[in-house]
C-alpha positions as CSV (number, residue, x, y, z in Angstrom):
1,X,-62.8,67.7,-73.0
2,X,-63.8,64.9,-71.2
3,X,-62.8,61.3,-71.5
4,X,-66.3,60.3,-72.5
5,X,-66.3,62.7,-75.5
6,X,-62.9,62.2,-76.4
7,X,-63.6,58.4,-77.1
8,X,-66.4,59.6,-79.0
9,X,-64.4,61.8,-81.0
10,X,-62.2,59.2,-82.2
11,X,-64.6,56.7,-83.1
12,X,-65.9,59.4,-84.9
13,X,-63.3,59.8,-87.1
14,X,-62.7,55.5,-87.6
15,X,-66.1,55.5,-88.5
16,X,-65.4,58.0,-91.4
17,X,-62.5,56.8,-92.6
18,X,-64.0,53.2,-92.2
19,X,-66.7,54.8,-94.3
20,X,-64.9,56.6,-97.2
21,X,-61.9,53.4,-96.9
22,X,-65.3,51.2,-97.8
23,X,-66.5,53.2,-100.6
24,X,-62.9,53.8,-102.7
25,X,-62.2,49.9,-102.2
26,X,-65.4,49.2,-104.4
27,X,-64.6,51.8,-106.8
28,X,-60.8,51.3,-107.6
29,X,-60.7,54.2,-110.0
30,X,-57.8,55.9,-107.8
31,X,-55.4,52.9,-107.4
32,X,-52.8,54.6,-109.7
33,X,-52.3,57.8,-107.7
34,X,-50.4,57.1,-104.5
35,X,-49.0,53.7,-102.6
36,X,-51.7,54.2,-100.4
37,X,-54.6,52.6,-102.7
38,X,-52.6,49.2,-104.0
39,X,-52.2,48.7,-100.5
40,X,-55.9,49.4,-99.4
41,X,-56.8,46.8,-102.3
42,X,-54.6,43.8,-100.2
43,X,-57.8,43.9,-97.9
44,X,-61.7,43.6,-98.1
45,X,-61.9,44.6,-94.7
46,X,-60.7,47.2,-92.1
47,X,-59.4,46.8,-88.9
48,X,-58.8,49.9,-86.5
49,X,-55.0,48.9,-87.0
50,X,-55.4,48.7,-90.8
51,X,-56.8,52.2,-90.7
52,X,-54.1,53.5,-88.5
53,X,-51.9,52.4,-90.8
54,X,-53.2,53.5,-94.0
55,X,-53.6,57.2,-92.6
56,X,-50.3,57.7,-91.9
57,X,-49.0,55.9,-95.7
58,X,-51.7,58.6,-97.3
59,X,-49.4,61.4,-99.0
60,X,-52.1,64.3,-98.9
61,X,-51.4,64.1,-102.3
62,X,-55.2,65.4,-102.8
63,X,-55.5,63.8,-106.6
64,X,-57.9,61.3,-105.3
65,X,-60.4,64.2,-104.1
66,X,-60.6,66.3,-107.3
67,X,-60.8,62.9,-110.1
68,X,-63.5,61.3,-106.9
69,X,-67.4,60.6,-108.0
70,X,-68.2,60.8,-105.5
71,X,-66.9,63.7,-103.9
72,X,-69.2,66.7,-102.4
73,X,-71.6,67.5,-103.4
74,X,-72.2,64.1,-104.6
75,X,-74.5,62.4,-101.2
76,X,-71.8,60.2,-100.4
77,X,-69.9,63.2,-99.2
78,X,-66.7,61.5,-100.0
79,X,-64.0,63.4,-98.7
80,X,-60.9,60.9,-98.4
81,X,-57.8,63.5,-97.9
82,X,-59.9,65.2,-95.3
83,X,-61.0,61.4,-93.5
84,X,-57.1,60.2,-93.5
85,X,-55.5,63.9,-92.6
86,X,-58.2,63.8,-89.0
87,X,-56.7,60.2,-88.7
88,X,-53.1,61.0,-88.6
89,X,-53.8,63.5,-86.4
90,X,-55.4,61.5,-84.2
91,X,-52.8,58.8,-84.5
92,X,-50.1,61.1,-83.4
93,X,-52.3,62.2,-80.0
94,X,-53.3,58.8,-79.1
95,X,-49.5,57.2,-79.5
96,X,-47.6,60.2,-77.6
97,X,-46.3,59.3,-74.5
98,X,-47.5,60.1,-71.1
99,X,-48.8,64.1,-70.7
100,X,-47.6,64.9,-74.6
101,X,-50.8,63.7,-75.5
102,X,-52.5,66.2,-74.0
103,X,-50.3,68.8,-76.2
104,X,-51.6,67.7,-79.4
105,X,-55.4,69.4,-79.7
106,X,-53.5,72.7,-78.6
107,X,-50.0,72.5,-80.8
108,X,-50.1,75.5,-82.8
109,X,-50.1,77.5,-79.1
110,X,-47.8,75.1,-77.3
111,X,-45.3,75.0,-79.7
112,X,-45.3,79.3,-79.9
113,X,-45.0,79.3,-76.3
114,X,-42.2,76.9,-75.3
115,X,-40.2,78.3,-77.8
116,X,-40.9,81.6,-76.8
117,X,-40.4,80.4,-73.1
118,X,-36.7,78.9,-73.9
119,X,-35.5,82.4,-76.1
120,X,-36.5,84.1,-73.4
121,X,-35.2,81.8,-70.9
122,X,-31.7,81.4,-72.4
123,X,-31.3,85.0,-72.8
124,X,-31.4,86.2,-69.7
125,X,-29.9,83.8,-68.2
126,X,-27.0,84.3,-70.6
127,X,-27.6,87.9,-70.1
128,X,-27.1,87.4,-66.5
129,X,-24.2,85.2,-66.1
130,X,-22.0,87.4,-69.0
131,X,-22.9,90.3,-68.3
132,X,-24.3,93.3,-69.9
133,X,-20.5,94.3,-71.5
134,X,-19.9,90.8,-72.7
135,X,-23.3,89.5,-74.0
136,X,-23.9,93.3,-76.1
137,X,-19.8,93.1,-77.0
138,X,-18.4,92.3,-80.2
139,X,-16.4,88.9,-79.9
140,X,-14.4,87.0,-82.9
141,X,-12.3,84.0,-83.1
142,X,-12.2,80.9,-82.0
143,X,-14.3,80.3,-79.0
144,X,-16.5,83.5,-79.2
145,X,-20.1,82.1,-78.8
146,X,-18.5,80.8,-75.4
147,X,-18.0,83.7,-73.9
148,X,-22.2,84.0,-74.3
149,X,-22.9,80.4,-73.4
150,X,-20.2,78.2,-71.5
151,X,-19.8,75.3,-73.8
152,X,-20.5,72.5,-70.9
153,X,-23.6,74.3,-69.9
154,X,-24.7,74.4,-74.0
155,X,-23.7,70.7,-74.4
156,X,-26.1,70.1,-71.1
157,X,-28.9,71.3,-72.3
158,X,-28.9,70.3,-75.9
159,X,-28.2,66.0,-75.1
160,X,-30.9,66.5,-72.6
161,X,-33.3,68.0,-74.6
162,X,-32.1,65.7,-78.2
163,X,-32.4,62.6,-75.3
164,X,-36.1,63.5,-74.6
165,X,-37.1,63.9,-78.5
166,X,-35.4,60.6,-79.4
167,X,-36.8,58.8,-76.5
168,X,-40.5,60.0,-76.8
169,X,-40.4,59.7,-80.9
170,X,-39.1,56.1,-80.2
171,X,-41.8,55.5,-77.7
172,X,-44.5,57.1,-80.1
173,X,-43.4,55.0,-83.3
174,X,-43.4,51.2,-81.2
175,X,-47.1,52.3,-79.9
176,X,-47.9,53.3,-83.8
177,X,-46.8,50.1,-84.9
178,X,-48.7,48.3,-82.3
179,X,-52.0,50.6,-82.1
180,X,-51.4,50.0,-86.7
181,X,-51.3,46.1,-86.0
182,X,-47.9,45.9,-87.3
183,X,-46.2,42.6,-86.9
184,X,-42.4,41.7,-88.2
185,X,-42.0,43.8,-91.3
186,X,-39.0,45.4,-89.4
187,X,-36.8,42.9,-89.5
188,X,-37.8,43.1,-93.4
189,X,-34.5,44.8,-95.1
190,X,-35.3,45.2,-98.4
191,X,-38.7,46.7,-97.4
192,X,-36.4,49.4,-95.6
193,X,-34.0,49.8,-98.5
194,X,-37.3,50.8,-100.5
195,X,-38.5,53.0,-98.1
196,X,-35.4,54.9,-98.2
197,X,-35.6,55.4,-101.5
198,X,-39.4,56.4,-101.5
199,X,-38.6,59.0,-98.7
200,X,-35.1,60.4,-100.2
201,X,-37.3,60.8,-103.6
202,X,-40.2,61.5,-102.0
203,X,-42.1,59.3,-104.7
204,X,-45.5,59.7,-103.8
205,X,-45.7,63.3,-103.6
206,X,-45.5,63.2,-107.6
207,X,-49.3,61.9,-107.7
208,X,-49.2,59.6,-110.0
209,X,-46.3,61.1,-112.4
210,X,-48.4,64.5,-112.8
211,X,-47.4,66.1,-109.4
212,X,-50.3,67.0,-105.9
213,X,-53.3,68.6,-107.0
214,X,-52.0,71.2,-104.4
215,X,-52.8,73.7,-103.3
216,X,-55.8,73.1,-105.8
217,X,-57.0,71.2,-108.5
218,X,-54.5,71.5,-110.9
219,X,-51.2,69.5,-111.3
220,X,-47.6,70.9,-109.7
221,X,-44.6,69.7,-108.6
222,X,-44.3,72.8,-106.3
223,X,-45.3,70.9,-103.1
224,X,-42.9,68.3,-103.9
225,X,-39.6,70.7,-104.6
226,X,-40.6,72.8,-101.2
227,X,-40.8,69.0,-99.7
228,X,-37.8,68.3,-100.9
229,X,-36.2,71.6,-100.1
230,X,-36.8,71.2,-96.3
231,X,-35.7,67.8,-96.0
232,X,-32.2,68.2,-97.7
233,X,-32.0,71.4,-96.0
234,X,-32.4,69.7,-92.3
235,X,-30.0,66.8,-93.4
236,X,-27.7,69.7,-94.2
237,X,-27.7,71.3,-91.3
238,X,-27.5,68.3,-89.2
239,X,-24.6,67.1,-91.2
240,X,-23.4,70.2,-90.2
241,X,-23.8,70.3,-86.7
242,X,-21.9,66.3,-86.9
243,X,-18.9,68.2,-88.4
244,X,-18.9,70.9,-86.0
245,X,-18.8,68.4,-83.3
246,X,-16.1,66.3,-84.8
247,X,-13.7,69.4,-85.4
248,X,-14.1,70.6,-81.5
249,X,-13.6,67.3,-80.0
250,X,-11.3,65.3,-82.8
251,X,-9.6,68.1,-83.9
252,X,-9.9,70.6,-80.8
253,X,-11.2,73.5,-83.0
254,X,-14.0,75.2,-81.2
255,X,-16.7,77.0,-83.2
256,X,-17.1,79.6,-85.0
257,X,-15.8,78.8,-88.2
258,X,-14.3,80.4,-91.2
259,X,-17.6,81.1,-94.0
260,X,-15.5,78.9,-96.1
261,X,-15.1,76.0,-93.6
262,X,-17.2,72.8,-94.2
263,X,-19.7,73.1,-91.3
264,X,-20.1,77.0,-92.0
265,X,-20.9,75.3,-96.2
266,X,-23.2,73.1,-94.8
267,X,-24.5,74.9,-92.4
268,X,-25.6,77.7,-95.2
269,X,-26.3,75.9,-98.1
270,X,-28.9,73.9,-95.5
271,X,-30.6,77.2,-93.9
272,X,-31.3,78.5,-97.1
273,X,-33.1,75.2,-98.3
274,X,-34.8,75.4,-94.9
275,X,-35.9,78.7,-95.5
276,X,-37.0,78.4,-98.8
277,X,-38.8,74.9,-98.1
278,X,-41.0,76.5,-95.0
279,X,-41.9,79.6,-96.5
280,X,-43.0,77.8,-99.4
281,X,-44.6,75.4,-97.3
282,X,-46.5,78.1,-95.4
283,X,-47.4,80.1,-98.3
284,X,-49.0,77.1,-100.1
285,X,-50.9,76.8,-96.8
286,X,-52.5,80.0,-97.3
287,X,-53.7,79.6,-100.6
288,X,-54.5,76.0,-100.6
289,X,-58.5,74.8,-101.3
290,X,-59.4,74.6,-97.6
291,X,-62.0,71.8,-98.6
292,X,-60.0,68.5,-98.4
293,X,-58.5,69.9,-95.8
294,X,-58.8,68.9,-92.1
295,X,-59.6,72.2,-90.2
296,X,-57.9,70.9,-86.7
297,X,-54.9,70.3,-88.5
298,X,-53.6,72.9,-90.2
299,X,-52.4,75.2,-86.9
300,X,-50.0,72.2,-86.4
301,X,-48.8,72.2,-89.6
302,X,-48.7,75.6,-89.8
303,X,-46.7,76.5,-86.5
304,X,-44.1,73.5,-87.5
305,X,-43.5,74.7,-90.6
306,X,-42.9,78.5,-89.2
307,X,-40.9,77.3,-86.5
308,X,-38.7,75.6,-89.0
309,X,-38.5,79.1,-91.3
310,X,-37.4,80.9,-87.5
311,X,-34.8,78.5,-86.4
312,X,-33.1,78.4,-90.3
313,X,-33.4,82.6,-90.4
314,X,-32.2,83.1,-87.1
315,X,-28.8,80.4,-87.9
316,X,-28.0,82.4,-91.5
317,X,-28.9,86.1,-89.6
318,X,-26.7,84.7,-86.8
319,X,-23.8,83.7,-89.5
320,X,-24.2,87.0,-90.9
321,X,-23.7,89.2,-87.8
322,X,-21.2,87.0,-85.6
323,X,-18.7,89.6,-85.2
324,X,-20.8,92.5,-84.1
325,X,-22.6,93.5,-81.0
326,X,-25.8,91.8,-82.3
327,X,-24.3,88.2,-81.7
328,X,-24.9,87.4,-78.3
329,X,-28.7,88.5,-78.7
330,X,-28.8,86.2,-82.3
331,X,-27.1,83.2,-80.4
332,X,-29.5,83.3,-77.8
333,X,-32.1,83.8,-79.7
334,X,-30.9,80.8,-82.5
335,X,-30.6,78.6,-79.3
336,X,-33.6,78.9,-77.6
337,X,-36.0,78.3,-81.0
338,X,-33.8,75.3,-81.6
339,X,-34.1,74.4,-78.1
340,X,-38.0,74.6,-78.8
341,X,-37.9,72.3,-81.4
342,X,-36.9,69.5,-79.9
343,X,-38.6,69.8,-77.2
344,X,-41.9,70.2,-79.3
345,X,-40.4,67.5,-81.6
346,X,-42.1,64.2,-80.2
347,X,-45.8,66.3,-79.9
348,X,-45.7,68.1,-83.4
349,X,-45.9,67.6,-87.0
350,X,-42.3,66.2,-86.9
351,X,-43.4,62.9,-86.3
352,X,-45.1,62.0,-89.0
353,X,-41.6,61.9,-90.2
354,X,-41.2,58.8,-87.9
355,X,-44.8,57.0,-88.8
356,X,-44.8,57.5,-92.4
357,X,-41.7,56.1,-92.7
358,X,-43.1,52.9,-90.3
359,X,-45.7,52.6,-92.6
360,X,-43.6,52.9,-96.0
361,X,-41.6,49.5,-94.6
362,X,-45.0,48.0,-93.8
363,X,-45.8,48.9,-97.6
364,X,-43.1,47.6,-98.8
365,X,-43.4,44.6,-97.0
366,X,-46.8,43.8,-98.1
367,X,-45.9,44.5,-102.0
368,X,-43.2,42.5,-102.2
369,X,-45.0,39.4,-100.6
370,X,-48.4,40.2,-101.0
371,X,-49.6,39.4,-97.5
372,X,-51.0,42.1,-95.4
């Protein structure tokens, strides 16, 4: 796409949320729902930044679309889930750094392939540098998955690719806060204690009180418990991983661990929330109403969500199998889709993680002192 229709593109979609932003600040009759409308109602106005903003505090939630007037068919053709979802999208594209923005129309097929690429990759390499005898041998005891992957050389690659994620996600949330207009709301703490404790409830995926009108008109609670499940899960198995590390380098015990030890808990307790989280998540995909949906974004959702369900099956399927001939093909198999996600981390669904947390503090802000 060229550079001239690109820029069209995206004043396309300002316009429309401009549009539908205009119309639901006359009528009002959604400001109960989500945090999303209070705030809209701190302005007459929108600014490009305010818009930014408000995209990325929207829930997808959906109540507003089913209880809207003026909703299609209606000639408005109010479609405000639809309008803020093409926004966030576009958010995420325009603030990626350097050549990641060029990953985002694509996702859904970048993020199968480098995942793909770095299984593949890590396998044969391993393959290679074992040996046939070693990498298809049965191993136990302390130090096994070494004998697959030298520990240095698994260290290596995992801080360089982590280092990448965090620096291009930090990078991508200061150019959302500037592109958003944001000013000093960071230096705000109580507008971050309430954002943590909107996103460790996850308050505004209850609609209201009544639950998302997902994945169609009626009221559930199902979006927010699969929510809910992959977050937790991912904490768990990052807590995980943070005791794993301290017991090989505090402690000197190398992995893997007894199926009663604490990372081995975590580690298990967390893959199954994972799994459960992202095959819900993907199932509600396929039987969602497709109408308040925004068509460009659902292969990114999608292909997050399933690499999510791969990386947590592979772990448990890994856990399961550790002592037979089948672990040195799991590891490297475990490895690589984990190396894939955070290297697709920074140009992915993953960050709206990042923004819609920015933009809870900027809520938060602006509720508490009523200045926008």
């Amino acid at each position: 796409m060229s550079d001239e229709l690109k820029c069209k593109q995206q004043a396309a979609v300002l316009k429309e949320a401009d549009r539908v932003m205009g119309i639901c600040n006359a009528c009002r009759y959604c400001e109960g729902i989500c945090a999303l409308f209070p705030a809209m109602e701190l302005r007459r106005t929108f600014t490009a930044g305010d818009l930014n903003y408000l995209a990325n505090l929207c829930h997808n939630c959906r109540g507003c679309y089913y209880c809207c007037q003026y909703a299609p068919p209606h000639e408005f053709q109010l479609n405000f889930p639809q309008a803020m979802s093409a926004l966030r999208a576009q958010t995420y594209e325009q603030t990626a750094p350097g050549f990641l923005k060029k990953l985002f129309p694509n996702n859904a097929f970048y993020v199968f392939a480098v995942s793909l690429v770095a299984t593949i990759l890590l396998t044969a390499v391993s393959l290679c540098a074992s040996g046939p005898s070693v990498f298809f041998g049965a191993h136990s005891g302390s130090g096994s998955f070494y004998k697959i992957i030298p520990y240095g050389a698994m260290l290596l690659v995992f801080c360089l690719a982590g280092l990448f994620a965090l620096v291009a996600l930090l990078r991508g949330v200061i150019a959302f806060w500037r592109i958003s207009d944001g000013k000093l709301q960071w230096l705000d703490l109580a507008a971050h204690k309430k954002a943590v404790r909107d996103v460790l409830t996850l308050k505004y995926l209850d609609g209201g009180g009544d639950g998302c009108n997902y994945p169609d008109n009626r009221f559930s609670m199902i979006r927010r418990q699969f929510h809910h499940a992959v977050f937790y899960g991912f904490l768990l198995c990052l807590a995980s991983t943070s005791v794993a590390f301290i017991y090989d380098h505090a402690f000197g015990w190398p992995a893997p661990y007894g199926f009663f030890s604490l990372p081995v808990l975590l580690g298990t307790f967390g893959g199954l929330g994972l799994l459960a989280g992202t095959g819900g998540m993907l199932w509600l995909k396929t039987v969602m109403d497709a109408r308040p949906a925004d068509p460009a974004s659902t292969g990114m959702d999608m292909a997050f969500s399933a690499l999510l369900f791969l990386v947590s099956l592979s772990g448990l399927l890994l856990l399961v199998f550790r002592s037979t001939e089948l672990m040195g093909l799991l590891l490297c198999i475990h490895l690589g889709l984990v190396l894939g996600l955070f290297l697709t981390m920074p140009c992915g669904k993953f960050v709206h993680a990042v923004f819609r947390y920015a933009a809870l503090v900027r809520n938060a802000h602006e509720q508490r002192t009523g200045q926008v």
